[in-house]
N, C-alpha and C positions, 0 to 999 in steps of 0.2 A: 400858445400852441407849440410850445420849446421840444413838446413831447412824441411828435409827429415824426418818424421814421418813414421813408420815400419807400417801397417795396419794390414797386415797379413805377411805371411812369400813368397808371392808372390807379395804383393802391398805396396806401397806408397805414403804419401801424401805430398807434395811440397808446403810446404806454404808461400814462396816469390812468386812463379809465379800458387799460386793456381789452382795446377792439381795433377790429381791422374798417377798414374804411372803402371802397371803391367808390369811382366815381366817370360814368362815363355818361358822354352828349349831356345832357341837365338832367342824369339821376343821379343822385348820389346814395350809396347802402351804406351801413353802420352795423357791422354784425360784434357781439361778444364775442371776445377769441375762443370763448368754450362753445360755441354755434357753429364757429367758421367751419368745422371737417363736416358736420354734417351737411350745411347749407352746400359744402365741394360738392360731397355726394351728391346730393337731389341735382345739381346742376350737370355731373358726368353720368347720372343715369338719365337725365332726359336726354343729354347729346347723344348719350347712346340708342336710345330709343329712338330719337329722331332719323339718327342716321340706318336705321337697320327698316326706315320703309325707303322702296326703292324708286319712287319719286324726289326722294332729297338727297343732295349729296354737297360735298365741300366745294365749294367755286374758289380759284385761287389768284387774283389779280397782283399788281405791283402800282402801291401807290405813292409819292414822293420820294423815289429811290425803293420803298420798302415791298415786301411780299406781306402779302397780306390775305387772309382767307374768310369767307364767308358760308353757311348754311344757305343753298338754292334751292328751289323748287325745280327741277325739269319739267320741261310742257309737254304736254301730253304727245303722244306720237299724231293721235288725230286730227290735231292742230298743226301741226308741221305739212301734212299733205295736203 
Protein backbone atom coordinates (compact mmCIF):
# COMPACT_ATOMS: atom_id res chain seq x y z
CA UNK A 1 0.00 0.00 0.00
CA UNK A 2 3.27 2.24 -0.73
CA UNK A 3 0.76 3.87 -3.10
CA UNK A 4 -1.58 5.44 -0.85
CA UNK A 5 -1.60 9.40 -0.78
CA UNK A 6 -3.36 10.95 2.66
CA UNK A 7 -5.92 13.60 0.99
CA UNK A 8 -7.48 14.57 3.81
CA UNK A 9 -7.75 12.81 7.19
CA UNK A 10 -10.84 10.81 5.84
CA UNK A 11 -9.57 10.10 2.11
CA UNK A 12 -7.21 8.72 -0.02
CA UNK A 13 -5.65 8.44 -3.20
CA UNK A 14 -4.52 5.08 -4.85
CA UNK A 15 -2.27 5.72 -7.32
CA UNK A 16 -1.34 2.10 -8.84
CA UNK A 17 -5.03 1.43 -9.44
CA UNK A 18 -6.08 5.22 -9.67
CA UNK A 19 -9.00 5.77 -7.10
CA UNK A 20 -9.80 7.68 -4.42
CA UNK A 21 -10.78 5.97 -1.23
CA UNK A 22 -13.04 7.48 1.81
CA UNK A 23 -13.70 6.13 4.66
CA UNK A 24 -15.72 7.07 7.36
CA UNK A 25 -17.32 5.29 11.00
CA UNK A 26 -17.16 1.46 9.25
CA UNK A 27 -17.85 2.62 5.59
CA UNK A 28 -15.44 2.65 3.49
CA UNK A 29 -16.06 3.82 -0.66
CA UNK A 30 -13.62 3.04 -3.35
CA UNK A 31 -14.51 5.19 -6.31
CA UNK A 32 -12.46 5.30 -10.02
CA UNK A 33 -10.73 8.66 -10.14
CA UNK A 34 -12.82 9.02 -13.54
CA UNK A 35 -16.25 8.47 -11.21
CA UNK A 36 -15.15 10.67 -8.45
CA UNK A 37 -16.65 14.45 -10.20
CA UNK A 38 -19.61 12.78 -10.85
CA UNK A 39 -20.31 10.85 -7.64
CA UNK A 40 -19.10 15.04 -6.06
CA UNK A 41 -21.98 16.13 -8.01
CA UNK A 42 -24.92 13.56 -7.08
CA UNK A 43 -23.50 14.13 -3.46
CA UNK A 44 -23.69 18.47 -3.80
CA UNK A 45 -26.97 18.22 -5.49
CA UNK A 46 -28.62 16.13 -2.83
CA UNK A 47 -26.96 18.67 -0.21
CA UNK A 48 -28.44 21.08 -2.12
CA UNK A 49 -31.62 19.62 -2.23
CA UNK A 50 -31.79 18.63 1.13
CA UNK A 51 -30.95 21.96 2.26
CA UNK A 52 -33.51 23.90 0.16
CA UNK A 53 -36.60 22.17 2.38
CA UNK A 54 -37.02 24.28 5.24
CA UNK A 55 -37.37 21.66 7.84
CA UNK A 56 -33.41 20.91 7.47
CA UNK A 57 -30.84 23.10 8.10
CA UNK A 58 -26.90 22.88 9.10
CA UNK A 59 -26.52 22.48 13.01
CA UNK A 60 -23.04 23.64 13.96
CA UNK A 61 -21.43 22.21 17.38
CA UNK A 62 -17.64 22.28 18.52
CA UNK A 63 -16.31 18.86 19.18
CA UNK A 64 -12.67 18.12 20.71
CA UNK A 65 -11.38 21.58 20.18
CA UNK A 66 -13.03 21.24 16.54
CA UNK A 67 -16.25 23.19 14.78
CA UNK A 68 -18.00 20.83 13.27
CA UNK A 69 -21.42 20.75 11.28
CA UNK A 70 -24.14 18.55 10.78
CA UNK A 71 -27.51 18.19 8.50
CA UNK A 72 -30.85 18.71 11.37
CA UNK A 73 -34.22 18.19 11.14
CA UNK A 74 -36.20 21.11 13.02
CA UNK A 75 -39.09 19.92 14.99
CA UNK A 76 -42.03 20.77 14.08
CA UNK A 77 -43.41 24.06 15.58
CA UNK A 78 -46.43 22.01 16.92
CA UNK A 79 -44.32 20.05 19.09
CA UNK A 80 -42.61 22.74 20.69
CA UNK A 81 -45.97 24.23 22.07
Amino acid sequence: MESLEELTSLSWYDEETASIIFSFDRVSVTLALDEFLEFADIVEETRQSLLSRPEIVIGVYEEDGKTKKELTILPDERELN
